[in-house]
C-alpha positions as CSV (number, residue, x, y, z in Angstrom):
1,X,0.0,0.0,0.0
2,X,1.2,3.3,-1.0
3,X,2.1,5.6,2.2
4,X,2.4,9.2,2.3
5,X,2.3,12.5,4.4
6,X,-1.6,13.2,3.3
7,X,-4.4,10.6,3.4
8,X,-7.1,11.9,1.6
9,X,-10.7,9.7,3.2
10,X,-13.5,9.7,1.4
11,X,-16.9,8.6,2.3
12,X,-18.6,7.7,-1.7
13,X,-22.1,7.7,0.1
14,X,-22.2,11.1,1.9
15,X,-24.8,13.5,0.1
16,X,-26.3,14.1,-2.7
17,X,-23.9,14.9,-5.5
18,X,-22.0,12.9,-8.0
19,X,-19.5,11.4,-5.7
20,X,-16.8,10.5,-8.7
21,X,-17.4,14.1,-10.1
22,X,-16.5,15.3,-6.4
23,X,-13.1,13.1,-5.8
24,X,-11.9,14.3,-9.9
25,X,-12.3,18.0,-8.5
26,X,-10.7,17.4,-5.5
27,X,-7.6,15.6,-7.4
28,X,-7.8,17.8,-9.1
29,X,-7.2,20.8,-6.7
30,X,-5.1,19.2,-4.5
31,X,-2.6,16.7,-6.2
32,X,-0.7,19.4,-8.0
33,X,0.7,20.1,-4.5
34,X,0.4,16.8,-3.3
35,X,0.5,13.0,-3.1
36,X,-2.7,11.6,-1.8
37,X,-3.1,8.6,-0.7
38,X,-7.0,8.3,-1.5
39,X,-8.8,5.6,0.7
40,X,-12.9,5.3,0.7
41,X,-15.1,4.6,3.9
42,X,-17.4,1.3,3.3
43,X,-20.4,0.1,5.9
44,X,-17.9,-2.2,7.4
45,X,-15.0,0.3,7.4
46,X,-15.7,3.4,9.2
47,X,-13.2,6.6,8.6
48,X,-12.0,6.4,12.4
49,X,-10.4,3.2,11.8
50,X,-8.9,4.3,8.4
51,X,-7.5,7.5,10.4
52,X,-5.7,5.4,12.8
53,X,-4.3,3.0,10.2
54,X,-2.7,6.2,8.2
55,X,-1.8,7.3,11.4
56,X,-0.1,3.9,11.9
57,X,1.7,4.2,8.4
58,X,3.3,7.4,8.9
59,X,0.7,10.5,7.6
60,X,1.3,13.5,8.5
61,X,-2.3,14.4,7.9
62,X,-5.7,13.6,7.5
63,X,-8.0,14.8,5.5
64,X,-11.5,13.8,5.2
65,X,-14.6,14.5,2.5
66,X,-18.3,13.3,3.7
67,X,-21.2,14.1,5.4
68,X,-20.6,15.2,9.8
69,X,-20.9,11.1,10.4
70,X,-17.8,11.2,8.5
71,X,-15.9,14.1,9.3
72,X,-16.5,13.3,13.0
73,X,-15.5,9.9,13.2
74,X,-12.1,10.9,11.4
75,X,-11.5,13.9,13.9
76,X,-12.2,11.7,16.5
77,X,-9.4,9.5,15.8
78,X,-6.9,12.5,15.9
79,X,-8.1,13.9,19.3
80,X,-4.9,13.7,21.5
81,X,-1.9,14.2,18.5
82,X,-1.0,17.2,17.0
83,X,-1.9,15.9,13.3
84,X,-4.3,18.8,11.1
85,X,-7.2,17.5,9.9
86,X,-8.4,18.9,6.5
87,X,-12.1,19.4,5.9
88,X,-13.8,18.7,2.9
89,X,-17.8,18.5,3.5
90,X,-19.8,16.9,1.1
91,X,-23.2,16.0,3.4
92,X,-26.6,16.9,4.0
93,X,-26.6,19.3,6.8
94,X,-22.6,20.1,7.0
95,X,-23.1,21.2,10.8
96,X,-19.3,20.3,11.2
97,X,-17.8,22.8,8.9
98,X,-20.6,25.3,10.0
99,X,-19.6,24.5,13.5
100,X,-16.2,25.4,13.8
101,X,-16.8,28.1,10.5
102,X,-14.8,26.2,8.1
103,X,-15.8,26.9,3.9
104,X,-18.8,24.2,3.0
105,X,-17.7,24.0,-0.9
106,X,-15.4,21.7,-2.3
107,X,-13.1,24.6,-4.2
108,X,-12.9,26.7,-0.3
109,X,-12.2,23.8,1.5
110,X,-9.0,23.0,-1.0
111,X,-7.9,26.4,-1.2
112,X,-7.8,26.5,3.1
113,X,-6.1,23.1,2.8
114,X,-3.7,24.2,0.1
115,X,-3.2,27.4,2.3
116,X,-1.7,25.4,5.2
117,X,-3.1,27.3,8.1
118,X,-3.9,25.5,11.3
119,X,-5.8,26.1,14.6
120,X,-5.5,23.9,17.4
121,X,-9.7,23.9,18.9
122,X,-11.1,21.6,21.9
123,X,-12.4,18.1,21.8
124,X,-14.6,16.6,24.2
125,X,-15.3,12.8,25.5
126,X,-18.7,11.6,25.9
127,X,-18.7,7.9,27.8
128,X,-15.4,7.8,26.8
129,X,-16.3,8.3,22.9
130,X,-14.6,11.4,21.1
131,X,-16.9,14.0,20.5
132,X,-16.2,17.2,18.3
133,X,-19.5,18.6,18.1
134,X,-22.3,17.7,20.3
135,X,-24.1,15.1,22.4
136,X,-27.9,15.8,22.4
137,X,-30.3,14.7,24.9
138,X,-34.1,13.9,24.4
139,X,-35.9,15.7,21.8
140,X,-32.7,16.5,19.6
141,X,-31.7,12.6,19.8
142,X,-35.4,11.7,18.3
143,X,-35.4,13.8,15.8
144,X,-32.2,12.2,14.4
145,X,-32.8,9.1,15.3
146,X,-36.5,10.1,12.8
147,X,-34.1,11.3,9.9
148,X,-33.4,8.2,8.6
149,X,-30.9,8.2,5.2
150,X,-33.8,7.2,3.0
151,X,-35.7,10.5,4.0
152,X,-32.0,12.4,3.8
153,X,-31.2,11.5,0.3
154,X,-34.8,12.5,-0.6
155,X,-35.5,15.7,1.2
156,X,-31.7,16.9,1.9
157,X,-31.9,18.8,4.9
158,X,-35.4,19.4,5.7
159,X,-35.4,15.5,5.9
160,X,-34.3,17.1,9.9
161,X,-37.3,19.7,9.5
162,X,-39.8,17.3,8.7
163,X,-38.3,14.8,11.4
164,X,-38.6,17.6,13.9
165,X,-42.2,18.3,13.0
166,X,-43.6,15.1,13.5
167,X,-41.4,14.6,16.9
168,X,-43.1,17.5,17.9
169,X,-46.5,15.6,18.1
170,X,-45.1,13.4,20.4
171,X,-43.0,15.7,22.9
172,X,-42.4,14.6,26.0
173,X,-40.5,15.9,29.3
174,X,-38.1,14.5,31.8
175,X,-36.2,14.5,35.1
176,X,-33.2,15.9,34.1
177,X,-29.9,16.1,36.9
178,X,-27.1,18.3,35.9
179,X,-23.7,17.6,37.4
180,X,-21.1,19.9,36.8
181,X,-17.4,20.5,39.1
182,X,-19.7,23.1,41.4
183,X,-22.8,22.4,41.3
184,X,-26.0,19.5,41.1
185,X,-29.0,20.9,38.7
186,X,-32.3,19.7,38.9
187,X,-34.9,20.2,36.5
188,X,-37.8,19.0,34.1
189,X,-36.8,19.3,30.5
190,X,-37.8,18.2,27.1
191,X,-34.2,18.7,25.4
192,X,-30.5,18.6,27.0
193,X,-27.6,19.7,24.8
194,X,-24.1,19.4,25.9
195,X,-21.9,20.9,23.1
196,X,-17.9,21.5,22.2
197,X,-18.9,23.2,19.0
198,X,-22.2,23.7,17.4
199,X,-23.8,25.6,14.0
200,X,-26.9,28.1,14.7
201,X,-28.9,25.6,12.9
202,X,-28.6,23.1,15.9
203,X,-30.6,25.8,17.8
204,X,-31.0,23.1,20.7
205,X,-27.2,24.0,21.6
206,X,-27.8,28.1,21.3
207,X,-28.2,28.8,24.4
208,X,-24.9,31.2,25.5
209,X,-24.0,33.9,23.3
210,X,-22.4,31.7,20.8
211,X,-20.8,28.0,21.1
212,X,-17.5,28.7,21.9
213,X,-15.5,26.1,20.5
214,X,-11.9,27.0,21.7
215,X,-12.4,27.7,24.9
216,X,-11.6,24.4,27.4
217,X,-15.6,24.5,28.5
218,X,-18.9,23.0,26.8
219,X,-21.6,24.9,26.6
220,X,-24.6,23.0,28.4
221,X,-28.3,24.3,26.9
222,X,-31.5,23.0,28.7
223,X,-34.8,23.6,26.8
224,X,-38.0,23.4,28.5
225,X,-40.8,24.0,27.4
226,X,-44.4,22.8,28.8
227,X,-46.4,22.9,25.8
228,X,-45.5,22.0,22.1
229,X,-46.0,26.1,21.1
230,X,-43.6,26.7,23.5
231,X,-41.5,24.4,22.2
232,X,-42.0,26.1,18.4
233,X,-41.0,29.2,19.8
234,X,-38.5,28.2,22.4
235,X,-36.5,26.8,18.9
236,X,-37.5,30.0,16.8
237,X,-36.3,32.1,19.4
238,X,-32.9,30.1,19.9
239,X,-32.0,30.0,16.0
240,X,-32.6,33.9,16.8
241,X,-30.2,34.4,19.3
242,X,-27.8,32.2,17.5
243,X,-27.7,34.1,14.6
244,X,-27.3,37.0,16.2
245,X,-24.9,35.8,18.6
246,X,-27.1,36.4,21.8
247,X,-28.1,34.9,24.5
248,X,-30.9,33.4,25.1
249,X,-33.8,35.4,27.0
250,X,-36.4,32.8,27.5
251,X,-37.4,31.4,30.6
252,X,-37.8,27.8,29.5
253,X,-34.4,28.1,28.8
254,X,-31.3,28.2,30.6
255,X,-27.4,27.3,30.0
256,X,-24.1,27.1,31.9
257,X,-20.5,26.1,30.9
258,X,-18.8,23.6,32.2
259,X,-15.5,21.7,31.9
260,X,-17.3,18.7,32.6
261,X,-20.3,17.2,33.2
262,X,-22.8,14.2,34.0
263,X,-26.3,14.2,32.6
264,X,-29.0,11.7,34.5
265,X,-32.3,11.4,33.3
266,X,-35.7,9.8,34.7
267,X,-36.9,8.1,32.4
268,X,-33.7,6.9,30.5
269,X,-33.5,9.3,26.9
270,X,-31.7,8.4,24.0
271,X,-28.8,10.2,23.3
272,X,-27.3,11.4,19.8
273,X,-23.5,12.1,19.7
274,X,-22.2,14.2,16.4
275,X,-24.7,12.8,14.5
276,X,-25.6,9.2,15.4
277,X,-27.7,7.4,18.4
278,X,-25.0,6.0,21.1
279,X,-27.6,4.8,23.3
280,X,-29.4,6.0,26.4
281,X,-28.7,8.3,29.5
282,X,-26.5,8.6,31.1
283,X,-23.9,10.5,30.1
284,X,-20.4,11.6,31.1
285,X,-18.5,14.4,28.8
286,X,-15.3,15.9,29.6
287,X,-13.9,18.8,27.4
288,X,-10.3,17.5,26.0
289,X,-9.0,21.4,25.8
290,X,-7.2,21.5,22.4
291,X,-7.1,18.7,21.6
292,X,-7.7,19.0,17.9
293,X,-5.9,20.4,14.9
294,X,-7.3,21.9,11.6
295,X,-6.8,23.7,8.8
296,X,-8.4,26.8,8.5
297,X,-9.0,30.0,6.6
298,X,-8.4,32.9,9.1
299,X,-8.7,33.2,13.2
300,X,-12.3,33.0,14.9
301,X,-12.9,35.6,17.7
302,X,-14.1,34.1,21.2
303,X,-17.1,35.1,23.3
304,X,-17.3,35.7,27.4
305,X,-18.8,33.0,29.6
306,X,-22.0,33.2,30.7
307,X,-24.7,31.0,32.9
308,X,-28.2,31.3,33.1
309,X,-30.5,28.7,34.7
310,X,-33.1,31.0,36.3
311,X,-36.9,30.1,34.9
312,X,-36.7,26.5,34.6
313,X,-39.3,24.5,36.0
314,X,-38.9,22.4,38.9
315,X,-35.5,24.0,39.4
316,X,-32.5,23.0,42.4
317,X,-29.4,23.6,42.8
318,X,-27.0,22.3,44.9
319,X,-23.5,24.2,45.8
320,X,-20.6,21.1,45.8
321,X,-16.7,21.5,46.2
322,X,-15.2,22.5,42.8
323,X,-13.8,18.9,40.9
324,X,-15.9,17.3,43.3
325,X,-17.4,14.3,41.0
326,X,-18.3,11.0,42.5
327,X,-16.2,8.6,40.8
């Protein structure tokens, strides 16, 4: 097998274009400058364990083109090392590159790879899985686990939309107990989003003034809502705030950051982590401060940290000794 510095993984499945159309124009912008070493994602072989095996074989970097499943998994695998990770997104919501503000087209992703730039952003760990984006708790995790890739390649993104609608119908609240270093947080919720980095389409996550991604915290966004028009205009109002980089107002929802913390639930909820269903509560998710590299087209401003957990219902909080986790 052919080794190299760049490994160039590519997911042939991942949205909705012409997937040999997409690899030519990538050869074709990158190869002048480079020797790739092209290897595809399969159902059997996911793009974490290709990662590793470059890694294993001497690449100096990674770069992947796919949907977030994709991307993800390969970022995952370089959590820890100091290797750049080149993103190429080619799926149906491209919340990773909208995440950490990275080009979505196949000609500005190549030109930031090609430009060599690199920013070293936090990672998390979620039950001791590598998480990059988010891990979503309760309505979030049903709507995914809704979307299923029939409905995707049909309806693209609204495939989410739709999903979302029709969960909707069926909303349901829970026990929720927050643990973070300081503090136990009870409350009743219908959504729990712990995120490292998040797009202002996931409005579930938007919360704080912004998902700050760089920052060694994870911004922790509780939604709850007792009726399903709150819940309509509890997610209106979020996608608000998160494109104008505010923070949330509402009373049915509140947010803290964290460095780490443990989610309980009553009943047990399913939880989605960047993109796919893990399982149920609960959860444990640690921010990995820088732990990732990636190339990138300029330098992302940071925001202040903020809390807000006034207004939710059934609300406690209990004080605890900073790091004071029961292991």
């Amino acid at each position: 097998m052919k080794r190299t510095g760049t490994c160039l993984i590519f997911n042939p499945s991942a949205g909705q274009s012409d997937p040999k159309q997409d690899l030519a124009t990538i050869r074709a912008l990158l190869e002048p400058s480079m020797d790739l070493d092209i290897r595809f994602t399969t159902e059997e072989l996911d793009a974490d364990v290709i990662a590793k095996e470059a890694i294993a074989q001497g690449a100096t970097s990674i770069i992947a083109s796919g949907g977030d499943g994709t991307l993800s998994a390969a970022a995952g695998a370089l959590v820890g090392t100091d290797i750049p990770l080149g993103i190429i997104s080619r799926g149906t919501a491209n919340a990773f590159a909208a995440a950490l503000e990275l080009p979505d087209t196949i000609e500005a992703a190549c030109e930031t790879i090609l430009g060599g730039v690199t920013r070293v952003v936090d990672a998390a760990r979620c039950n001791d899985r590598p998480m990059v984006l988010l891990a979503g708790i309760g309505f979030e995790a049903e709507t995914v686990d809704r979307a299923d890739r029939r409905a995707k390649n049909r309806f693209g993104v609204l495939a989410y939309v739709m999903a979302g609608i029709q969960q909707l119908r069926e909303l349901e609240s829970f026990e929720a107990e927050i643990e973070t270093e300081d503090k136990v947080i009870k409350t009743t919720a219908a959504a729990v989003t712990v995120a490292n980095a998040a797009p202002p389409t996931s409005v579930l996550a938007q919360g704080p003034a912004g998902v700050v991604f760089d920052d060694g915290l994870l911004d922790v966004t509780v939604v709850a809502p007792s009726t399903r028009a709150g819940a309509i205009a509890a997610s209106y109002h979020l996608l608000q705030t998160a494109l104008n980089e505010s923070a949330t107002e509402r009373e049915d929802v509140g947010y803290l950051r964290a460095k780490r913390v443990i989610i309980r639930t009553d009943p047990p909820q399913k939880v989605v982590l960047d993109g796919e269903i893990i399982g149920f509560t609960p959860i444990d998710v640690e921010c990995v401060p820088r732990g990732l590299t990636i190339f990138v087209p300029k330098e992302v401003a940071s925001s202040d940290v903020v809390e807000k957990l006034e207004g939710l219902p059934d609300l406690t909080i209990e004080s605890k000794p900073v790091n004071g986790f029961d292991e």
